[in-house]
N, CA, C and O atoms as a GROMACS GRO file, in nm:
protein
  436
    1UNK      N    1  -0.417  -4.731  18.314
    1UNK     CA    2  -0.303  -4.820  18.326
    1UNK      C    3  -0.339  -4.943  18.409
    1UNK      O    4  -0.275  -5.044  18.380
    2UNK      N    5  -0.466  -4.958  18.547
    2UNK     CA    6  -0.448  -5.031  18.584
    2UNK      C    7  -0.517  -5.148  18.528
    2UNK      O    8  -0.509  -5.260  18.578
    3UNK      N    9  -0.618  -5.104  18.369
    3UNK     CA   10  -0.697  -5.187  18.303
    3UNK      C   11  -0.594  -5.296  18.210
    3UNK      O   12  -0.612  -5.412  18.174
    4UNK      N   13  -0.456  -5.178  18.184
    4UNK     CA   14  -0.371  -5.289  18.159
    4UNK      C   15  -0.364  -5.422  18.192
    4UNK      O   16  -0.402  -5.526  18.138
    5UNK      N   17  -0.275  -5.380  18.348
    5UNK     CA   18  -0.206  -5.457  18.435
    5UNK      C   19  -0.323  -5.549  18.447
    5UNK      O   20  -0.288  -5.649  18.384
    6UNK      N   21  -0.466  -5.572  18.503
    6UNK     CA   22  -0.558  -5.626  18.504
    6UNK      C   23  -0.556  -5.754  18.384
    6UNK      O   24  -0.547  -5.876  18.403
    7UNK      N   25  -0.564  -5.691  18.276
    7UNK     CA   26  -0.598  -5.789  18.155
    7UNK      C   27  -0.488  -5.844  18.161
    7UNK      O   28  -0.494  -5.960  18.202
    8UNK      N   29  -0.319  -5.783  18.122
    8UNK     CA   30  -0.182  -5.924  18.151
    8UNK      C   31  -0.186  -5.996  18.222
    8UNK      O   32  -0.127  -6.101  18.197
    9UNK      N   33  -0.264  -5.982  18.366
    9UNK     CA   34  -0.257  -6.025  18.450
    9UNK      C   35  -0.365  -6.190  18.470
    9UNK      O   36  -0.350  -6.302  18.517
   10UNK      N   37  -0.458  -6.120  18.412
   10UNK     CA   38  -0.552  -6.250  18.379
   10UNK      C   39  -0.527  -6.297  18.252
   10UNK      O   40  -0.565  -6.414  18.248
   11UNK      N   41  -0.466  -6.252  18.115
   11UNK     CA   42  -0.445  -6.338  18.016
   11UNK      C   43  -0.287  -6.437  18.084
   11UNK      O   44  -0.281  -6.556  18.054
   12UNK      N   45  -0.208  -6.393  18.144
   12UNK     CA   46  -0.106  -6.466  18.219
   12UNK      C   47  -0.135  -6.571  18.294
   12UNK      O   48  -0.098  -6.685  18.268
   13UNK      N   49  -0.229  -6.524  18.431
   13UNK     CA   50  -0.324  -6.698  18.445
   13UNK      C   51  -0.380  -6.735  18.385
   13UNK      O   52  -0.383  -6.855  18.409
   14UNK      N   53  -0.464  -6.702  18.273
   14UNK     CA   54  -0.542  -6.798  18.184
   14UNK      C   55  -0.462  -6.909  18.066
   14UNK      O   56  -0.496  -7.014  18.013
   15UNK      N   57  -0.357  -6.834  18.060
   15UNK     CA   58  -0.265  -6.908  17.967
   15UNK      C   59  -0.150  -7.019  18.067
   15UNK      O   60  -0.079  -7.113  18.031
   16UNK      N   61  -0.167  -6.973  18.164
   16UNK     CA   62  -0.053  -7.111  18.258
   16UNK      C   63  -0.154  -7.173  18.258
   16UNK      O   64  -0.119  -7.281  18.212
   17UNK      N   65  -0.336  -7.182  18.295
   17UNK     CA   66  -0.387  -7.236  18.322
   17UNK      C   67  -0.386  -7.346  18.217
   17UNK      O   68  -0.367  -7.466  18.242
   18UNK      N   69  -0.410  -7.286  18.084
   18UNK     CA   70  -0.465  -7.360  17.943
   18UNK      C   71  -0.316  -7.480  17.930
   18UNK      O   72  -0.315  -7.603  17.929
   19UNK      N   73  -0.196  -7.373  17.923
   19UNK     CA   74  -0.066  -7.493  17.951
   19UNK      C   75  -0.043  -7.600  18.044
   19UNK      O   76   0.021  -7.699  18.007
   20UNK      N   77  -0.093  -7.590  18.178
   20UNK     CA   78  -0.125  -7.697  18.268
   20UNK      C   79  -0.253  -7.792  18.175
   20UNK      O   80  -0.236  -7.907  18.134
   21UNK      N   81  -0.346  -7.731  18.162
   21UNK     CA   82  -0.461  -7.877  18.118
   21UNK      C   83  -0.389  -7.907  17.997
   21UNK      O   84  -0.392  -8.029  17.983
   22UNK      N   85  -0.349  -7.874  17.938
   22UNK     CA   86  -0.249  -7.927  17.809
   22UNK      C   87  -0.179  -8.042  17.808
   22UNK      O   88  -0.172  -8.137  17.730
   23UNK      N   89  -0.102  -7.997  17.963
   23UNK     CA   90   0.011  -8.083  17.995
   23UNK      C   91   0.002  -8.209  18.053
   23UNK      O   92   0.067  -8.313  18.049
   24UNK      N   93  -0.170  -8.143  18.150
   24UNK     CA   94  -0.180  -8.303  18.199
   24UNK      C   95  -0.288  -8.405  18.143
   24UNK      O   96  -0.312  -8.517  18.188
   25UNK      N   97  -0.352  -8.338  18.028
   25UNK     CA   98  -0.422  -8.434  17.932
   25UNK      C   99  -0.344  -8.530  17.883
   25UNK      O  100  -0.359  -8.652  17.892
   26UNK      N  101  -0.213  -8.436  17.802
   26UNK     CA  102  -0.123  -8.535  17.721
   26UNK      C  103  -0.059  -8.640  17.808
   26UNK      O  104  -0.035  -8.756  17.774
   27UNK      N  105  -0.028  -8.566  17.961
   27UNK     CA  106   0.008  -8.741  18.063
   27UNK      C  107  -0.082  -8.824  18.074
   27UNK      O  108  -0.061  -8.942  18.043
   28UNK      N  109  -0.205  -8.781  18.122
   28UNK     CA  110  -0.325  -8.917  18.110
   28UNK      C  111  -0.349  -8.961  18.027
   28UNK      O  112  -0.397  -9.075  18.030
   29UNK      N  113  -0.322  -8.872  17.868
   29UNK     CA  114  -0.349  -8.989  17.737
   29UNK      C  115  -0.261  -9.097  17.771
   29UNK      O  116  -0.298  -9.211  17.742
   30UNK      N  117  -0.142  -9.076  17.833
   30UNK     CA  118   0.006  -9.157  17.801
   30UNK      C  119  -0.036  -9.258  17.863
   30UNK      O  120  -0.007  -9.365  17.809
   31UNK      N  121  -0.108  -9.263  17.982
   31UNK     CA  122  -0.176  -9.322  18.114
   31UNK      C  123  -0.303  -9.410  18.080
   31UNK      O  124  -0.344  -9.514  18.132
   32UNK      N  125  -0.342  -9.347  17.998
   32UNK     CA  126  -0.478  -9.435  17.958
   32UNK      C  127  -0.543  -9.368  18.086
   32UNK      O  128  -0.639  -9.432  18.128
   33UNK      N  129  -0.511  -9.250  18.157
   33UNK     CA  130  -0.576  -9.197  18.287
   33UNK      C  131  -0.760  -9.106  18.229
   33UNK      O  132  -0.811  -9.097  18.118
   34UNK      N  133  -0.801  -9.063  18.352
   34UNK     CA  134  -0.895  -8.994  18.316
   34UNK      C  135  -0.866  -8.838  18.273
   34UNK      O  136  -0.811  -8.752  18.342
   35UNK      N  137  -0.917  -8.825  18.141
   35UNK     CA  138  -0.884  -8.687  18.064
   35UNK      C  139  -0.939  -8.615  18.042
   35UNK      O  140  -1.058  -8.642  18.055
   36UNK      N  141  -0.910  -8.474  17.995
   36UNK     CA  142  -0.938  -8.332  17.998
   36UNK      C  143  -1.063  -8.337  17.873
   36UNK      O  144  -1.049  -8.414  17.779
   37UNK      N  145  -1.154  -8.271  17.880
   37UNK     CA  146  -1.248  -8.275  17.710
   37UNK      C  147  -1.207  -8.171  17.633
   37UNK      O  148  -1.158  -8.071  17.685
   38UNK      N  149  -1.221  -8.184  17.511
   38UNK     CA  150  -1.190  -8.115  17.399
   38UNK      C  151  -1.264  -8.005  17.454
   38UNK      O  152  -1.208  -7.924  17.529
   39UNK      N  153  -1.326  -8.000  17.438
   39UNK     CA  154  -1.456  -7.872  17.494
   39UNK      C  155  -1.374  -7.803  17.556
   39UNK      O  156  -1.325  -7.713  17.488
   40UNK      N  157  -1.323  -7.815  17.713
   40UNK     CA  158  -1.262  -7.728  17.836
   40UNK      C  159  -1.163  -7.730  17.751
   40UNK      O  160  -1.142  -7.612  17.720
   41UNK      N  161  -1.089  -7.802  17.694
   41UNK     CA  162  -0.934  -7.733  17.662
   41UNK      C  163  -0.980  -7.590  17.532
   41UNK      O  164  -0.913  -7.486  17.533
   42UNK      N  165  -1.071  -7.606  17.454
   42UNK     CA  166  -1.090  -7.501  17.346
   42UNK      C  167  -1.161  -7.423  17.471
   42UNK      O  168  -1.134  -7.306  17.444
   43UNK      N  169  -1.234  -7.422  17.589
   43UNK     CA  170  -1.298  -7.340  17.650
   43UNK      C  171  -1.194  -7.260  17.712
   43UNK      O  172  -1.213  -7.139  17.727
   44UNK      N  173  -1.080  -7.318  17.751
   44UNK     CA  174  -1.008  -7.244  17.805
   44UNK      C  175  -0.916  -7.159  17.678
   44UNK      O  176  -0.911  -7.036  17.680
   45UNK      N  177  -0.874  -7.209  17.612
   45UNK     CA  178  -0.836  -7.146  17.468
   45UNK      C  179  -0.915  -7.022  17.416
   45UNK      O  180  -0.859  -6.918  17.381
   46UNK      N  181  -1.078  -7.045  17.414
   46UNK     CA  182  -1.143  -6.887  17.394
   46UNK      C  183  -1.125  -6.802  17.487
   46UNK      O  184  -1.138  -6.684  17.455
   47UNK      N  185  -1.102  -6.826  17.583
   47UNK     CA  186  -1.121  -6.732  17.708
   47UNK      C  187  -0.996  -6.678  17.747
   47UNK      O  188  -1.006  -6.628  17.859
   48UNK      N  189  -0.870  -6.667  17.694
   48UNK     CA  190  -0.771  -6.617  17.590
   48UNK      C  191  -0.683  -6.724  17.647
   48UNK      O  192  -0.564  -6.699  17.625
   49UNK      N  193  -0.695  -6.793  17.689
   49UNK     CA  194  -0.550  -6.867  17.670
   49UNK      C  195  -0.538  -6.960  17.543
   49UNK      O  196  -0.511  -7.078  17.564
   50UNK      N  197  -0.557  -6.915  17.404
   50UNK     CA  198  -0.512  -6.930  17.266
   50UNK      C  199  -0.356  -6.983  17.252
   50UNK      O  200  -0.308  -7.089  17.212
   51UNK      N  201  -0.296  -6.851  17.309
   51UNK     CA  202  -0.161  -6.886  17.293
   51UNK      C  203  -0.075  -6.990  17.370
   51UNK      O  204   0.035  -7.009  17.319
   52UNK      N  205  -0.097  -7.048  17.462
   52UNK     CA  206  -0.018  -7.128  17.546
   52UNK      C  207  -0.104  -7.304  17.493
   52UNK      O  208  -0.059  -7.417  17.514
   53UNK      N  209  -0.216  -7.268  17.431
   53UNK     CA  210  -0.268  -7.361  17.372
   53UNK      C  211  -0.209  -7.382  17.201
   53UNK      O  212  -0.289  -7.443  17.130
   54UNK      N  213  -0.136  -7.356  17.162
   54UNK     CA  214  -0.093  -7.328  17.024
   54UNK      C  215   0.052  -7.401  17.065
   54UNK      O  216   0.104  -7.488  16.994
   55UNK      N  217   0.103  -7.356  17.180
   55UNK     CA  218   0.222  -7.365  17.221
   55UNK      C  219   0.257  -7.517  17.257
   55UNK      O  220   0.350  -7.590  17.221
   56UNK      N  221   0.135  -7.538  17.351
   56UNK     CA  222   0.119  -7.696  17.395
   56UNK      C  223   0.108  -7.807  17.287
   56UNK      O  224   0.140  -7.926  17.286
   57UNK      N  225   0.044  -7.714  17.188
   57UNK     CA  226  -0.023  -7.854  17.074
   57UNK      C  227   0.143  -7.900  17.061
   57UNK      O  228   0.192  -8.011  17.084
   58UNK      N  229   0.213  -7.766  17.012
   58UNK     CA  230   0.332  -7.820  16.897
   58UNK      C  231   0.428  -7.879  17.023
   58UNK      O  232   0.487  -7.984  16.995
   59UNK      N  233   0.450  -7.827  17.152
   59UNK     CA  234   0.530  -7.873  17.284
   59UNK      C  235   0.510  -7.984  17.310
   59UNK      O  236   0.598  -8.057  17.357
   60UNK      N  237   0.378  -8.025  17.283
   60UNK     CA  238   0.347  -8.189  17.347
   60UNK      C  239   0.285  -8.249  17.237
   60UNK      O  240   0.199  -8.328  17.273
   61UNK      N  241   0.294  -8.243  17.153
   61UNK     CA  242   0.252  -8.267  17.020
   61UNK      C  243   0.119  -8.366  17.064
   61UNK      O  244   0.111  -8.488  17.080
   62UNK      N  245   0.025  -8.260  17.076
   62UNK     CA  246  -0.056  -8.310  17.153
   62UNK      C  247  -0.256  -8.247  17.060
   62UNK      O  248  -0.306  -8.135  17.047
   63UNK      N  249  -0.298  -8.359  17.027
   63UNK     CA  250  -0.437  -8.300  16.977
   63UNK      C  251  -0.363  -8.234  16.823
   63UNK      O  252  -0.392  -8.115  16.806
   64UNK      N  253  -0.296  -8.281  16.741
   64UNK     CA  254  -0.203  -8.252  16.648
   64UNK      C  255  -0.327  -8.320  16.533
   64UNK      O  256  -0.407  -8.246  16.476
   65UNK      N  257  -0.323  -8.440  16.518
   65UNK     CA  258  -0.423  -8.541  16.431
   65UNK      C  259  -0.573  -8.500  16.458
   65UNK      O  260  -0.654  -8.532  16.371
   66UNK      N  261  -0.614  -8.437  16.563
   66UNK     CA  262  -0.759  -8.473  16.548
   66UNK      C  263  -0.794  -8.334  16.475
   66UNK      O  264  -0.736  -8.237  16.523
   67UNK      N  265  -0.870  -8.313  16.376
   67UNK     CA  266  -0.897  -8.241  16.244
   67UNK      C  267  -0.982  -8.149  16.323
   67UNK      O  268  -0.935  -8.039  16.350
   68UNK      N  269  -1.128  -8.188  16.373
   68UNK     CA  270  -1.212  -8.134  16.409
   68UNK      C  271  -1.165  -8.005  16.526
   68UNK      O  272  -1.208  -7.889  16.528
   69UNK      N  273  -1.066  -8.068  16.617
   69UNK     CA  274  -1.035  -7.978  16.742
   69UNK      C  275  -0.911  -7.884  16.719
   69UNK      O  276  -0.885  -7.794  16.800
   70UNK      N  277  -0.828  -7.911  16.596
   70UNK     CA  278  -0.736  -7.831  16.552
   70UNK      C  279  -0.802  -7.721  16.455
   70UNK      O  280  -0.746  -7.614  16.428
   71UNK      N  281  -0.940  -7.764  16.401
   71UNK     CA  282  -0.973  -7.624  16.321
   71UNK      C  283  -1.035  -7.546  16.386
   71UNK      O  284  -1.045  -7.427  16.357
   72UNK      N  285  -1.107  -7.624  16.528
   72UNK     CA  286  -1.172  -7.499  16.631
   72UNK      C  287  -1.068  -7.406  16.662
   72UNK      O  288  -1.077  -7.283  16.662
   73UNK      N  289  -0.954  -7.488  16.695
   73UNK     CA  290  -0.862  -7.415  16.788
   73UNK      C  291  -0.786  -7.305  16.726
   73UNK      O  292  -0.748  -7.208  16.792
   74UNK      N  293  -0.759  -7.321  16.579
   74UNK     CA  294  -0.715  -7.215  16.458
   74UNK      C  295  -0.804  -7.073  16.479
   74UNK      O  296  -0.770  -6.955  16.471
   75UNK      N  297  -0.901  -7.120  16.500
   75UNK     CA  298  -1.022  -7.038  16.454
   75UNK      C  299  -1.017  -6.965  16.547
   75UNK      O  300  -0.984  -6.852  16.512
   76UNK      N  301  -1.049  -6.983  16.740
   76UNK     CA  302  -0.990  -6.904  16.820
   76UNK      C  303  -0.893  -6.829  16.783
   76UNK      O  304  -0.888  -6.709  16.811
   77UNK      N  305  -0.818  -6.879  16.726
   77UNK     CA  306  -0.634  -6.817  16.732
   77UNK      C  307  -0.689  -6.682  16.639
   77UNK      O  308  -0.668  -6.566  16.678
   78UNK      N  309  -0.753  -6.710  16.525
   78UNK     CA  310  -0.798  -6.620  16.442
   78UNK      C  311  -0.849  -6.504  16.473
   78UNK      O  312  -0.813  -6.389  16.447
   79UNK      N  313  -1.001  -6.579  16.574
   79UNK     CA  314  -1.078  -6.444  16.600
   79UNK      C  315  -0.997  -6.362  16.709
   79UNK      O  316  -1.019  -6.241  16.713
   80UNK      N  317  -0.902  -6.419  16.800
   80UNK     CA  318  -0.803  -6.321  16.860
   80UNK      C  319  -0.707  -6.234  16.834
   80UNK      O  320  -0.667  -6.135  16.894
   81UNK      N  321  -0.663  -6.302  16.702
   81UNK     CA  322  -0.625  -6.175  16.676
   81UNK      C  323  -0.657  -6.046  16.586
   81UNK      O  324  -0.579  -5.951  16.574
   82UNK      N  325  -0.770  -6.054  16.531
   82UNK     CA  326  -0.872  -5.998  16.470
   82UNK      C  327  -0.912  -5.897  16.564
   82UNK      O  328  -0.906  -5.782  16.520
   83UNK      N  329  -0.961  -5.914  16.710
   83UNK     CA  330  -1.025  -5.892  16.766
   83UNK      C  331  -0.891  -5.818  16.876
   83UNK      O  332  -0.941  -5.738  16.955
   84UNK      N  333  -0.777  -5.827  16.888
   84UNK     CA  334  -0.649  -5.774  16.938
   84UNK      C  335  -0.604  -5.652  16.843
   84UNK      O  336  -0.546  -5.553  16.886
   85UNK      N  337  -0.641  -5.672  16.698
   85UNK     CA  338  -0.603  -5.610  16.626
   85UNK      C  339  -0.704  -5.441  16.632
   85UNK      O  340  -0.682  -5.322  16.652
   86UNK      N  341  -0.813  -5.526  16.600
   86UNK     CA  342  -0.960  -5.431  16.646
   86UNK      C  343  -0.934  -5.332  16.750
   86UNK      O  344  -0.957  -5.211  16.739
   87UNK      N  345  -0.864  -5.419  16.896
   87UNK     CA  346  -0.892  -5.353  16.969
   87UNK      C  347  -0.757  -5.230  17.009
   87UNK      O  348  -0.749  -5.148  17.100
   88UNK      N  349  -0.656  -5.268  16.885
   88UNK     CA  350  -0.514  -5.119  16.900
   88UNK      C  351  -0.544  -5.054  16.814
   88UNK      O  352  -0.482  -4.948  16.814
   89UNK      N  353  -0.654  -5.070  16.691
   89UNK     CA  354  -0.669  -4.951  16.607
   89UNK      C  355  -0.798  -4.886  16.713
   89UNK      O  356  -0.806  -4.763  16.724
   90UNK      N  357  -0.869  -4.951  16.768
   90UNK     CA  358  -0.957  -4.906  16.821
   90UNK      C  359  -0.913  -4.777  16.953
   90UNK      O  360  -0.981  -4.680  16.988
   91UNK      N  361  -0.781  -4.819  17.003
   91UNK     CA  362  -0.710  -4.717  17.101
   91UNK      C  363  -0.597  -4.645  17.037
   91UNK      O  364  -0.567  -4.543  17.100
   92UNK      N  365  -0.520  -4.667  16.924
   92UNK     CA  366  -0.478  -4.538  16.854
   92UNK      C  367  -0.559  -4.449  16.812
   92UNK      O  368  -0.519  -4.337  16.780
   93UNK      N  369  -0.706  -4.490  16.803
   93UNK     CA  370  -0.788  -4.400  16.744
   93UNK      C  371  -0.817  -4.242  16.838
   93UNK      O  372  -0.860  -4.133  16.802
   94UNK      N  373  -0.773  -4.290  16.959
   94UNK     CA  374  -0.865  -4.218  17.085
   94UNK      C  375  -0.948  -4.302  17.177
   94UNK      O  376  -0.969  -4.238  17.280
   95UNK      N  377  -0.988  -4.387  17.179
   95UNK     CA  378  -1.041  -4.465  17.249
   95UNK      C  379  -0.958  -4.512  17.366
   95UNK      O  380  -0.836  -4.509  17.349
   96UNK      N  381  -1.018  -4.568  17.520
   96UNK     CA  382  -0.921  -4.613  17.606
   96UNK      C  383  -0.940  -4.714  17.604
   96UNK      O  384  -1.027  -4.770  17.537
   97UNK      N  385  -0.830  -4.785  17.709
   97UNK     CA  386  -0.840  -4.938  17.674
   97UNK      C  387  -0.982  -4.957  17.778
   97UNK      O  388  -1.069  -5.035  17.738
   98UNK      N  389  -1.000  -4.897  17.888
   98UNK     CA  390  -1.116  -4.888  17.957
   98UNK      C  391  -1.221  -4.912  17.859
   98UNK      O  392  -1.259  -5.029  17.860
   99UNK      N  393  -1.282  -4.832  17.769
   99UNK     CA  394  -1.362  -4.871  17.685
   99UNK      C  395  -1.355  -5.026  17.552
   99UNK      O  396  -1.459  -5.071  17.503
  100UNK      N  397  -1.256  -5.064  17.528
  100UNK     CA  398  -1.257  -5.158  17.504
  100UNK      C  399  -1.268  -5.304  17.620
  100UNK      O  400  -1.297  -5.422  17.601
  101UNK      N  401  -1.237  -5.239  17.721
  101UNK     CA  402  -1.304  -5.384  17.798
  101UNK      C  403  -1.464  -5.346  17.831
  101UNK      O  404  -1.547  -5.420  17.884
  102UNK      N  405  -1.478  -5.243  17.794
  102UNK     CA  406  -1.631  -5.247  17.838
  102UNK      C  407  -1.745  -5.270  17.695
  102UNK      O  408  -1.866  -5.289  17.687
  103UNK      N  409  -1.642  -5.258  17.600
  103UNK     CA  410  -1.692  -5.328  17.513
  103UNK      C  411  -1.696  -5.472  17.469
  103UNK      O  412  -1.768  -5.537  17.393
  104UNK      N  413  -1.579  -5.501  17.557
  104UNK     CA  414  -1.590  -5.677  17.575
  104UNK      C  415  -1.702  -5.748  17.631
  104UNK      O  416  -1.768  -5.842  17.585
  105UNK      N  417  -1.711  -5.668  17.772
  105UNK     CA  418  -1.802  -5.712  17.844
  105UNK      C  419  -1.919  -5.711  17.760
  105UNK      O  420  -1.976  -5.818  17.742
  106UNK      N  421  -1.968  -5.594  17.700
  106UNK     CA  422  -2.118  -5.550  17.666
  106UNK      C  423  -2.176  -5.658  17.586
  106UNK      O  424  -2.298  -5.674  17.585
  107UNK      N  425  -2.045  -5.783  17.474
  107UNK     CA  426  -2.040  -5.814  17.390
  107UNK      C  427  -2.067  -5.985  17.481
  107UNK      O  428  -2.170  -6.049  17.461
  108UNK      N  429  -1.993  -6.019  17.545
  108UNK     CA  430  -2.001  -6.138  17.622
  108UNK      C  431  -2.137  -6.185  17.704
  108UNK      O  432  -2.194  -6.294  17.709
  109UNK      N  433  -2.168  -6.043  17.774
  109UNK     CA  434  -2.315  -6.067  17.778
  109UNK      C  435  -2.340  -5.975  17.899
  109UNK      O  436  -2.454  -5.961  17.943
   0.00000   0.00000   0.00000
């Protein structure tokens, strides 16, 4: 249970995090200020904050037009839930969620 609480707990900051750089890219675009890179915002997007990045595009209609960074960012969205999906058949099976983060890890590096 506490591998739960652990992972909500960091997909919860990782996703305010991804919604903050979201929020303040789209003000410095407005600004002509200094801005966030495509890179860190999809970096923070793989590293699960997907969803608050999905949220931001359509909230701040923000990175909407550029082709290249909206199909990366799909594609995250994709392999997460592929890989979310993976990982509840993988624990209805018998498996714990313990072992699926240690299969995360093994996999990340």
């Amino acid at each position: 249970m506490t591998a739960f609480f652990s992972i909500a707990g960091y997909l919860a900051l990782i996703n305010l995090a991804t919604l903050g750089a979201f929020s303040w890219d789209k003000a410095q675009a407005r600004r002509d200020g200094r801005r966030i890179s495509e890179n860190a915002l999809l970096n923070l997007s793989f590293v699960g904050g997907s969803p608050a990045a999905k949220y931001a595009q359509r909230r701040f209609r923000h990175k909407t037009r550029k082709r290249p960074f909206t199909t990366q960012l799909n594609a995250i969205v994709v392999f997460h839930v592929v890989a979310g999906i993976a990982a509840i058949v993988f624990w209805a099976r018998g498996g714990s969620l313990a072992d699926v983060v240690e299969i995360g890890r093994s996999l990340l590096g």
